[in-house]
ROVEX-465068 format. One record per residue (C-alpha): residue in three letters; x, y, z. Coordinates in steps of 0.5 Angstrom, whole numbers. Layout:
! residues N
{zaba->ALA, x->X, y->Y, z->Z}
...
//
This chain:
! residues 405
{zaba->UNK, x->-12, y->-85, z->47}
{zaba->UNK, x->-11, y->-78, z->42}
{zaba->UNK, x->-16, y->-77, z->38}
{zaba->UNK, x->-16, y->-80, z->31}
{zaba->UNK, x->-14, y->-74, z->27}
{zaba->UNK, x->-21, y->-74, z->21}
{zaba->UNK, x->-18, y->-76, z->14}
{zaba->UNK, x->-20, y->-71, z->9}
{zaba->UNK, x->-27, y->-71, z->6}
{zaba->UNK, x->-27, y->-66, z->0}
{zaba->UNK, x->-23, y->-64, z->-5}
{zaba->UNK, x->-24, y->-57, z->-8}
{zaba->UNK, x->-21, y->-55, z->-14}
{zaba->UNK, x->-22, y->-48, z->-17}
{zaba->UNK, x->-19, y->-43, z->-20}
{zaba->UNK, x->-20, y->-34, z->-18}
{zaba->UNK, x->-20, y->-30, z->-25}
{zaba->UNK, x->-20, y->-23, z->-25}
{zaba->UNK, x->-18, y->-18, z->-29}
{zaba->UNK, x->-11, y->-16, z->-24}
{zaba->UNK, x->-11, y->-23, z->-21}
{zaba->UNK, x->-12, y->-31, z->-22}
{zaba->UNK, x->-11, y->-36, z->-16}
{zaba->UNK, x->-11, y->-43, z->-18}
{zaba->UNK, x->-11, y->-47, z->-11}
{zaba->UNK, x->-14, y->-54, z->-8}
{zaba->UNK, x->-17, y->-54, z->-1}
{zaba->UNK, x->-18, y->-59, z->4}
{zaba->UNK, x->-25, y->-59, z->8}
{zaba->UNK, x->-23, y->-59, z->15}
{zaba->UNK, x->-28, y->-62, z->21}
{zaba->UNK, x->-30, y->-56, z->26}
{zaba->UNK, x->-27, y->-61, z->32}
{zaba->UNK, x->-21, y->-61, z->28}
{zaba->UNK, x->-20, y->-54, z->26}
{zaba->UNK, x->-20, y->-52, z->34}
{zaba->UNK, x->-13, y->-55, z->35}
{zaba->UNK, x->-9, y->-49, z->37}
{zaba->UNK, x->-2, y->-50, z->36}
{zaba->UNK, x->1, y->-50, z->29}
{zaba->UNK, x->0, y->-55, z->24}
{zaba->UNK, x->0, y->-59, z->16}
{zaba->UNK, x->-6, y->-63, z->16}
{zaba->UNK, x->-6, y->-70, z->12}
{zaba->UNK, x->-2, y->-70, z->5}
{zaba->UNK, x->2, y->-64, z->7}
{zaba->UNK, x->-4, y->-58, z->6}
{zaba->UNK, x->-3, y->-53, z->9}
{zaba->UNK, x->-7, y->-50, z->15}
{zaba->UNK, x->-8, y->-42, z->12}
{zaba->UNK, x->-12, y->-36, z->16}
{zaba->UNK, x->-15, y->-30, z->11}
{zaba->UNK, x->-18, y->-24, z->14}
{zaba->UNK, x->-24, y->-24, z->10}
{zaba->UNK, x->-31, y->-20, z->8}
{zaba->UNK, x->-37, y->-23, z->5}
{zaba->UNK, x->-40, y->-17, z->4}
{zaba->UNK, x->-38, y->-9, z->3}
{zaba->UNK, x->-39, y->-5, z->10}
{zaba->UNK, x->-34, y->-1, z->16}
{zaba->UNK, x->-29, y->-7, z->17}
{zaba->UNK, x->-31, y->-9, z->24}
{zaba->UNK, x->-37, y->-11, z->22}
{zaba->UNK, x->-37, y->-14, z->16}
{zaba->UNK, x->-29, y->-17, z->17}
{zaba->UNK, x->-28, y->-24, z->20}
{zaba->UNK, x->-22, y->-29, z->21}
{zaba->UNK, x->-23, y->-36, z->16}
{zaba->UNK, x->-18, y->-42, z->16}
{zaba->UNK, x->-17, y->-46, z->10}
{zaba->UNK, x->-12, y->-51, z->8}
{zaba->UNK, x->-9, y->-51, z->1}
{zaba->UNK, x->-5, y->-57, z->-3}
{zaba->UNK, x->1, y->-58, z->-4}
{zaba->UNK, x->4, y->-54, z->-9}
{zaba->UNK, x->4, y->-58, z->-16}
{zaba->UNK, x->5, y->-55, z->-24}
{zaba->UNK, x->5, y->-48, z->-25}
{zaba->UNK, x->3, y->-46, z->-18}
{zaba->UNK, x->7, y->-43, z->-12}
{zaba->UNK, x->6, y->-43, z->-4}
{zaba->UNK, x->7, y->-37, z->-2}
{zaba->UNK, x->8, y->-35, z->7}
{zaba->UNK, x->7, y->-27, z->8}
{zaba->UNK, x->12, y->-24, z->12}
{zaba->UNK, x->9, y->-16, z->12}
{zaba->UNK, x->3, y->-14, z->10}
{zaba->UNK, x->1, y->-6, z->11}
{zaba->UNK, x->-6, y->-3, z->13}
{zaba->UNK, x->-6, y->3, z->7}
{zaba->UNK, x->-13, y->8, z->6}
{zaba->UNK, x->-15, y->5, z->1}
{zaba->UNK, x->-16, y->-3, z->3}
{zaba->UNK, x->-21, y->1, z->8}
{zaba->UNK, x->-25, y->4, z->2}
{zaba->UNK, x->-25, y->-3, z->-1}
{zaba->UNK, x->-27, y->-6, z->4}
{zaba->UNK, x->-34, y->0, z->5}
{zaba->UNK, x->-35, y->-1, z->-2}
{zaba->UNK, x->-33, y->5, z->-4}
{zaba->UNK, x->-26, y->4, z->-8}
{zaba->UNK, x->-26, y->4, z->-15}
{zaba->UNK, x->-23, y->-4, z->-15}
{zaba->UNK, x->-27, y->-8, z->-13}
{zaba->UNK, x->-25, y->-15, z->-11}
{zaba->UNK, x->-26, y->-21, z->-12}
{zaba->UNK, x->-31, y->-25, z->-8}
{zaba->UNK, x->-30, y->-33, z->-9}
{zaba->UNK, x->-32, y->-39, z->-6}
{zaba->UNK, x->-25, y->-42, z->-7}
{zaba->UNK, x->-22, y->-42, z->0}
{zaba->UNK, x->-29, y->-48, z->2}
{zaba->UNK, x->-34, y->-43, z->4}
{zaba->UNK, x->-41, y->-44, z->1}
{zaba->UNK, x->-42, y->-37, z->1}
{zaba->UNK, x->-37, y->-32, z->-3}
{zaba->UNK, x->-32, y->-28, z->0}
{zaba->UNK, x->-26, y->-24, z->-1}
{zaba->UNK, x->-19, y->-23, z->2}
{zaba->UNK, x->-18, y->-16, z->5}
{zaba->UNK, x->-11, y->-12, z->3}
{zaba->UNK, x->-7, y->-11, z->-3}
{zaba->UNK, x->0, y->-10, z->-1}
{zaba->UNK, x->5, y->-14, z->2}
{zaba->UNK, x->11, y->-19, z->1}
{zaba->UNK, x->11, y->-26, z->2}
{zaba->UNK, x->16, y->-31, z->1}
{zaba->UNK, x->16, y->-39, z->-4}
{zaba->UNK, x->14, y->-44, z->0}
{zaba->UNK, x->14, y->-50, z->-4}
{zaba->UNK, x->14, y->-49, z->-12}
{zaba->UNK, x->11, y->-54, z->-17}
{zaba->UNK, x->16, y->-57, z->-22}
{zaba->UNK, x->14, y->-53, z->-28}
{zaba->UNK, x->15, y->-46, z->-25}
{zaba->UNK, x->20, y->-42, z->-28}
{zaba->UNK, x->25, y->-36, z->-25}
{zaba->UNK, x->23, y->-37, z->-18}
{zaba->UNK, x->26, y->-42, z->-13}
{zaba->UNK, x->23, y->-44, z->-5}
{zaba->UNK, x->26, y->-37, z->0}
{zaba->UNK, x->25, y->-32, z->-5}
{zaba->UNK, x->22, y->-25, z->-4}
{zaba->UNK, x->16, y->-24, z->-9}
{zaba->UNK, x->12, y->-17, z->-9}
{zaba->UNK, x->4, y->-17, z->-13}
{zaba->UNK, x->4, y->-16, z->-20}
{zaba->UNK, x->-2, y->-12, z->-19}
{zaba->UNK, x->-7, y->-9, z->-14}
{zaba->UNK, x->-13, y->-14, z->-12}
{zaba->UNK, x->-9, y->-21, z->-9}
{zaba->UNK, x->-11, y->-20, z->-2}
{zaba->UNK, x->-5, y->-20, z->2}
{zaba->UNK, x->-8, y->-20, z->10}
{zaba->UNK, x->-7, y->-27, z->10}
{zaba->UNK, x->-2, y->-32, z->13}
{zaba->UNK, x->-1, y->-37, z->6}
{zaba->UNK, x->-4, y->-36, z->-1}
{zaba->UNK, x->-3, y->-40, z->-8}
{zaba->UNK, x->-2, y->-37, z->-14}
{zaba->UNK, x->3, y->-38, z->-21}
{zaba->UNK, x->8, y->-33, z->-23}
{zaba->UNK, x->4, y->-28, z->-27}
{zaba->UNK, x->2, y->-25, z->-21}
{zaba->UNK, x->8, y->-24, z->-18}
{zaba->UNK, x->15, y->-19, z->-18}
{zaba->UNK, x->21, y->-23, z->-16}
{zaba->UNK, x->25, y->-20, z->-11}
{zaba->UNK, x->31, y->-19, z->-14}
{zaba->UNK, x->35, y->-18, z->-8}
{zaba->UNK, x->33, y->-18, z->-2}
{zaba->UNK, x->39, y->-18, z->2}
{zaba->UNK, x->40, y->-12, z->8}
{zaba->UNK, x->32, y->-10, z->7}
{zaba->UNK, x->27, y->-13, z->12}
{zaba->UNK, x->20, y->-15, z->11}
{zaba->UNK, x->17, y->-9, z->13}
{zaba->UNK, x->21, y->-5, z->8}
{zaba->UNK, x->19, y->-9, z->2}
{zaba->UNK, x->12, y->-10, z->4}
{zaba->UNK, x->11, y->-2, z->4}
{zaba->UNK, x->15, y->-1, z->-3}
{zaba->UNK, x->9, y->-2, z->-8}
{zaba->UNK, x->4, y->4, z->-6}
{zaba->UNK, x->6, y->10, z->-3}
{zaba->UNK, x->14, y->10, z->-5}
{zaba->UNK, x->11, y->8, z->-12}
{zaba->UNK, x->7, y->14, z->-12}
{zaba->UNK, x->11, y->19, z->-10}
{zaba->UNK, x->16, y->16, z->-15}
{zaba->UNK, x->12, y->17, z->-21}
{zaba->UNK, x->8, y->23, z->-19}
{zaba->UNK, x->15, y->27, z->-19}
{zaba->UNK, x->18, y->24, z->-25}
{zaba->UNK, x->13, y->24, z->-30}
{zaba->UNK, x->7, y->30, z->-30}
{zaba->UNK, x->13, y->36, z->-31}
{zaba->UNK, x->20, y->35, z->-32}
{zaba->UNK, x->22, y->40, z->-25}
{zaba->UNK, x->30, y->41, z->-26}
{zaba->UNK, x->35, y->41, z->-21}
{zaba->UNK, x->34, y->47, z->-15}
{zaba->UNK, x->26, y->48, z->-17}
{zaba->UNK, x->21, y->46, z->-12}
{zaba->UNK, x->14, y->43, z->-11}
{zaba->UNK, x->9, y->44, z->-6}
{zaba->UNK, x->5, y->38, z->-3}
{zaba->UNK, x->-1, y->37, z->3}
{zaba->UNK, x->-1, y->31, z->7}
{zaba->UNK, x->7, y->31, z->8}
{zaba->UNK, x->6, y->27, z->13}
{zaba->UNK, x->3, y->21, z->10}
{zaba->UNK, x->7, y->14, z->7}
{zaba->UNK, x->7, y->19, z->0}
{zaba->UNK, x->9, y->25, z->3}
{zaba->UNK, x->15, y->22, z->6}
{zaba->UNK, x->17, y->19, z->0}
{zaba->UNK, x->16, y->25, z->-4}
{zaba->UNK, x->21, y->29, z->1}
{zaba->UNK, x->26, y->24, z->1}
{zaba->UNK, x->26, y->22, z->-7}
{zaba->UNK, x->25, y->30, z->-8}
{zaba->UNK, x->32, y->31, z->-4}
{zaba->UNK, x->36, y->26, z->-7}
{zaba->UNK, x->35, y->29, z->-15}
{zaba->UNK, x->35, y->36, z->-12}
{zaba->UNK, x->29, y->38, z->-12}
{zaba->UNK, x->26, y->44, z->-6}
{zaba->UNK, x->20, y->43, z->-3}
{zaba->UNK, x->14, y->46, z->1}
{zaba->UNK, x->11, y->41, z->6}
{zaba->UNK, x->3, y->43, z->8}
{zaba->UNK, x->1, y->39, z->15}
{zaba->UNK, x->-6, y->40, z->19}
{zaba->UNK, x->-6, y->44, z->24}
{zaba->UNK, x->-6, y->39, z->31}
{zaba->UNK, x->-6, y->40, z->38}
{zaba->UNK, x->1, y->39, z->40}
{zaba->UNK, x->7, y->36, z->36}
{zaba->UNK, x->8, y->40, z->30}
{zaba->UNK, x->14, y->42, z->32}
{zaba->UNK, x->16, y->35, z->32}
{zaba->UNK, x->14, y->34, z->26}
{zaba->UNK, x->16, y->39, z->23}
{zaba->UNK, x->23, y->37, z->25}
{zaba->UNK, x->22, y->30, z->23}
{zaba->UNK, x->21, y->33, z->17}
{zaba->UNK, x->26, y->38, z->15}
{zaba->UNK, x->31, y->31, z->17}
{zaba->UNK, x->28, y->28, z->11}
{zaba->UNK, x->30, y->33, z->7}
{zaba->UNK, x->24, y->37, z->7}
{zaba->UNK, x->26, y->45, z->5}
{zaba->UNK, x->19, y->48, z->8}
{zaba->UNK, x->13, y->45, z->13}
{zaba->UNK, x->8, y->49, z->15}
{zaba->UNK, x->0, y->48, z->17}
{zaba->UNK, x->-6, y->48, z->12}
{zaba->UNK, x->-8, y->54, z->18}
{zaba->UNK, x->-1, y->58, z->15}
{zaba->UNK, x->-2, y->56, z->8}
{zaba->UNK, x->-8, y->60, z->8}
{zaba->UNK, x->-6, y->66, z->12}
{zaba->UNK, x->-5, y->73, z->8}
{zaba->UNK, x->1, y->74, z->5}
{zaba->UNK, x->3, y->67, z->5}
{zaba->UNK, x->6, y->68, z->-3}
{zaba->UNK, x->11, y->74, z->0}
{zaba->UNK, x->14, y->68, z->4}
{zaba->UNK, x->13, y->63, z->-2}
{zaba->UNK, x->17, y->70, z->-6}
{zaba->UNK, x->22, y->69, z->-1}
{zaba->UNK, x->23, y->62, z->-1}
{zaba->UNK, x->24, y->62, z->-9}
{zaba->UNK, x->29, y->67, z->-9}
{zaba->UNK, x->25, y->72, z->-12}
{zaba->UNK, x->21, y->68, z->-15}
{zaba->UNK, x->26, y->65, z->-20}
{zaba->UNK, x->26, y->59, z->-18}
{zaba->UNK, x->19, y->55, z->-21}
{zaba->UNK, x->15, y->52, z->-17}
{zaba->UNK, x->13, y->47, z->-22}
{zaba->UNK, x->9, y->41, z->-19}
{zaba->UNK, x->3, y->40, z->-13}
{zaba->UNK, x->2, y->34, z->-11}
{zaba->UNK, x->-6, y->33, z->-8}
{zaba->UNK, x->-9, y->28, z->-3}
{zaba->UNK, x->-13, y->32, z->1}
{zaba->UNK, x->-18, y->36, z->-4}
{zaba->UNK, x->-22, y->42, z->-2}
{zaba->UNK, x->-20, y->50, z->-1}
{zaba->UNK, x->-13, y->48, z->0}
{zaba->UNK, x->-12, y->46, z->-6}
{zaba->UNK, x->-14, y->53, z->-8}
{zaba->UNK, x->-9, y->56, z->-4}
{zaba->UNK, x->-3, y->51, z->-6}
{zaba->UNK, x->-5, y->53, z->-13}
{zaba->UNK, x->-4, y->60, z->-13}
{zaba->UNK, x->2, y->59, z->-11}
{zaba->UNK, x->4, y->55, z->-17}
{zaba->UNK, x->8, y->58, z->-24}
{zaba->UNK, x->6, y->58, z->-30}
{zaba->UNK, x->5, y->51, z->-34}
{zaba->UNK, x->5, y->47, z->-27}
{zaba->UNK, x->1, y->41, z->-26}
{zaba->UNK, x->-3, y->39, z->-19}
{zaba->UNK, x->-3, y->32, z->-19}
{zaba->UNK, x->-8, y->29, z->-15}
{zaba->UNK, x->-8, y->22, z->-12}
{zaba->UNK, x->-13, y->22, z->-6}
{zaba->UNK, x->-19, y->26, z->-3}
{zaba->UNK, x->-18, y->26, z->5}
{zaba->UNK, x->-23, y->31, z->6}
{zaba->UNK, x->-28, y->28, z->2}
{zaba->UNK, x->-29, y->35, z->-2}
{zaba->UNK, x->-28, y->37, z->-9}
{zaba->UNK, x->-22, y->40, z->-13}
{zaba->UNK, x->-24, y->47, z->-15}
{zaba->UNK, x->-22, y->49, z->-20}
{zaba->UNK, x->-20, y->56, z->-21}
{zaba->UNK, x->-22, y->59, z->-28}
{zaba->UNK, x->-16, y->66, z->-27}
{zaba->UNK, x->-11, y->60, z->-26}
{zaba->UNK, x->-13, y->55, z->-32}
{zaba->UNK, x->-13, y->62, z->-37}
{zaba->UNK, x->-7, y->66, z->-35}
{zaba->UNK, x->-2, y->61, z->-32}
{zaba->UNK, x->-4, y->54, z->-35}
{zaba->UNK, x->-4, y->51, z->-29}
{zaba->UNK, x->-6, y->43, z->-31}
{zaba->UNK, x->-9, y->39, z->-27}
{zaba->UNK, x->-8, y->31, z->-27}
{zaba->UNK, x->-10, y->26, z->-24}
{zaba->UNK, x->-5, y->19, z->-21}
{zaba->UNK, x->-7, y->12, z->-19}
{zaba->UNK, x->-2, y->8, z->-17}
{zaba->UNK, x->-7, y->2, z->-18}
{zaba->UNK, x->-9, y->3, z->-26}
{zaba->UNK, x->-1, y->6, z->-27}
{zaba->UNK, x->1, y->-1, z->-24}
{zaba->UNK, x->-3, y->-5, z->-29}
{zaba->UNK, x->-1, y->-1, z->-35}
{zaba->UNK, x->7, y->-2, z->-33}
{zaba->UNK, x->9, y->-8, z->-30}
{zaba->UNK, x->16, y->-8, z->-32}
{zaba->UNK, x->16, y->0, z->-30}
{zaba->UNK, x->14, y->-2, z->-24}
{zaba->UNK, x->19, y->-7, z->-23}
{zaba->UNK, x->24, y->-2, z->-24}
{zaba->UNK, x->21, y->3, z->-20}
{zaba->UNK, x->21, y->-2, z->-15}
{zaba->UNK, x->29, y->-4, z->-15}
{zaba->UNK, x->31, y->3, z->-14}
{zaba->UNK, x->28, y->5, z->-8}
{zaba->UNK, x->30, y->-2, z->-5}
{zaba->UNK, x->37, y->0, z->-8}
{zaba->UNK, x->36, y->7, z->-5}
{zaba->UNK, x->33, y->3, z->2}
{zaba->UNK, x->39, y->-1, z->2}
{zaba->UNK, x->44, y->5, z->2}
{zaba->UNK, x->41, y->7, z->7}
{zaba->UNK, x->39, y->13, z->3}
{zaba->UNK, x->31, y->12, z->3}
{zaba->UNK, x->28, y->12, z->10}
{zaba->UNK, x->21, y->7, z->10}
{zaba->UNK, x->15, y->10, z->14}
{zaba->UNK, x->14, y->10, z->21}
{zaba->UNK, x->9, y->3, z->22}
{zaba->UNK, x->6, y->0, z->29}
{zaba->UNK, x->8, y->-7, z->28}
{zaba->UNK, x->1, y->-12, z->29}
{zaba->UNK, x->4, y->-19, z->30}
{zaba->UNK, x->1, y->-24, z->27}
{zaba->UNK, x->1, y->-31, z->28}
{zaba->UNK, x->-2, y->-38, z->30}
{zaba->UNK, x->-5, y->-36, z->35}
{zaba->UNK, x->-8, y->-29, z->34}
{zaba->UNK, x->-15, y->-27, z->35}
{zaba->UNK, x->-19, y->-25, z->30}
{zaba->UNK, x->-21, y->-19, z->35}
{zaba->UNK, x->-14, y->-16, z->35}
{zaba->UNK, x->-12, y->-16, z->27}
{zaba->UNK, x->-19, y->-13, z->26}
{zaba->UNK, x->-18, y->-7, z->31}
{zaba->UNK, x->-12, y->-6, z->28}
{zaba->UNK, x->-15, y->-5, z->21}
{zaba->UNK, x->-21, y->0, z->24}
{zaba->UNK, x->-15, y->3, z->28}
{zaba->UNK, x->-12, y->6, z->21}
{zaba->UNK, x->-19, y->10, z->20}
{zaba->UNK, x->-16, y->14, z->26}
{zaba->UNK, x->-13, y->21, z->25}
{zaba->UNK, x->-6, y->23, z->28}
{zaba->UNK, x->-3, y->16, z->29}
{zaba->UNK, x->4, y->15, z->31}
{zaba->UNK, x->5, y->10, z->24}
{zaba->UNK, x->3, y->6, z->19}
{zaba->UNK, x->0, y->-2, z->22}
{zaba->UNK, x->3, y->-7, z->19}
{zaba->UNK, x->2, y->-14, z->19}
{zaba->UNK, x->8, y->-18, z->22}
{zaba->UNK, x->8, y->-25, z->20}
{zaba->UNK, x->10, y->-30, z->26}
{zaba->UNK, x->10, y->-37, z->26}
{zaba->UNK, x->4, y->-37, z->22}
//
């Protein structure tokens, strides 16, 4: 005889407000004996069975991360069931998680734990399951993006309402991947070229971690509108020529080590490279901090501004005083998180010329290592894969791919 599948025997309604998110779901407790069933499922009354990436407490992500099953309500009202389809593994979720991010998240109870917890990630793209009867300009198939940092997007299925959403407004010849990247590094890089310094036509940047999501981004849009660039990568113990190359293919007009950078007679190769000096160098971009962030200044052009948008080395900026008095360099600081809060609708213009720039083949996403996620995936794989970001010189992102889930 099979077993008697258990009638529901709670109905939890709460809602998750914060100053970036608010959540409204209704979940259904789920006996352990029934939880356990492998294959994929919809419990009774259509709730949907969910898995999240959850963490009850701040530490490194393989102690404190854990894999929770929860079920969520049809949809109704206002609110939206939305099913991820990608959803990257950034530096900054793992900050988030150790507890030293300056967003925190949202630990709730509203996912049937009796402890709080919260889900991991920021960024990703998910797709319109279902929708109430009373949400407006989204339809079931639609592409949707976070509106803000702080969602939680490692997880299979979330329910929400659109305040916290940006509609994909098309989603044809781009793949889950290349949406779900778009929001953080893209957008970095995008906003930091475009509004620190009006860098004219045939004049250069310089930035460090030429490699990363940001850099990549920064090469390639800095291309497209005519800028020249000096690229810094670390020094590795093989593959610097290829990743040199890889680089130059994206447009990069100079790549060289922080080793090169910081050797004598550096700014003689900068002269050159500039046409005598008459083209400016007029932007440096910042993620890595420390005493290269002397070296990338010196080279600047009077009334220059250096952005910095992340701290690699977990050293300080120093500021060199000759430079802030006699070339009044400006030094900035850009947080992609606290830009997006500020200006959505900027976002979301941002947004769609990147995905337009994708979609001509103009825009090339990051390198990723693809983590398949579905029904059936352990716990123990989806968290190697975010400890495995913290890894130096990897071959690409991670990023969760959503199977069958």
């Amino acid at each position: 005889m099979p077993p008697r599948i258990p009638q529901p025997i709670s109905r939890l309604s709460n809602t998750l407000s914060t100053s970036t998110v608010s959540l409204s779901s209704n979940f259904v407790a789920i006996p352990a004996a029934f939880s356990k069933v492998s294959r994929r499922s919809i419990s009774a009354y259509g709730y949907e069975q969910a898995k999240a990436l959850t963490f009850s407490k701040h530490g490194e992500p393989a102690e404190v991360l854990g894999l929770h099953g929860h079920s969520i309500s049809p949809a109704h009202g206002n609110s939206l069931t939305l099913r991820f389809l990608a959803s990257p593994i950034n530096p900054a979720d793992i900050n988030q998680i150790q507890g030293v991010y300056p967003t925190k998240p949202t630990f709730t109870t509203s996912l049937g734990t009796p402890e709080p917890i919260a889900v991991g990630g920021n960024e990703g793209v998910a797709e319109v399951q279902t929708r109430g009867k009373d949400v407006r300009g989204l339809e079931k198939g639609d592409w949707v993006l976070m509106r803000a940092p702080g969602f939680g997007t490692w997880r299979t299925h979330a329910q929400t309402d659109t305040s916290n959403l940006l509609k994909v407004e098309d989603k044809s010849g781009l793949t889950p991947i290349q949406v779900g990247t778009v929001s953080v590094n893209p957008c970095t890089a995008y906003r930091m070229l475009k509004d620190f310094v009006n860098v004219r036509e045939g004049e250069w940047f310089i930035q460090n971690g030429a490699n990363s999501g940001v850099g990549r981004a920064a090469i390639q849009l800095g291309k497209l509108w005519g800028y020249k660039s000096i690229n810094i990568v670390r020094d590795r113990p093989e593959g610097t020529e290829i990743l040199r190359r890889e680089l130059e293919d994206l447009g990069a007009n100079v790549v060289v080590t922080d080793t090169e950078l910081q050797e004598k007679g550096f700014g003689d190769k900068v002269k050159e490279w500039t046409n005598g000096g008459r083209e400016k160098v007029r932007l440096g971009l910042n993620c890595v901090g420390g005493k290269i962030v002397n070296a990338m200044a010196k080279i600047l052009s009077p009334q220059a501004h250096l952005v910095t948008y992340g701290a690699m080395s977990k050293q300080p900026v120093q500021l060199p005083t000759g430079l802030l008095i006699f070339k009044n360099i400006t030094f900035d600081g850009f947080w992609v998180s606290k830009w997006s809060e500020q200006n959505p609708d900027e976002k979301k213009r941002t947004v769609d010329h990147v995905l337009n720039l994708t979609r001509q083949g103009k825009f090339k996403d990051v390198p990723v290592e693809e983590v398949l996620w579905d029904y059936n995936t352990k716990q123990d794989s989806l968290i190697s894969a975010v400890q495995g970001t913290l890894e130096g010189f990897r071959k690409g992102k991670n990023v969760f791919v959503f199977g069958d889930t």
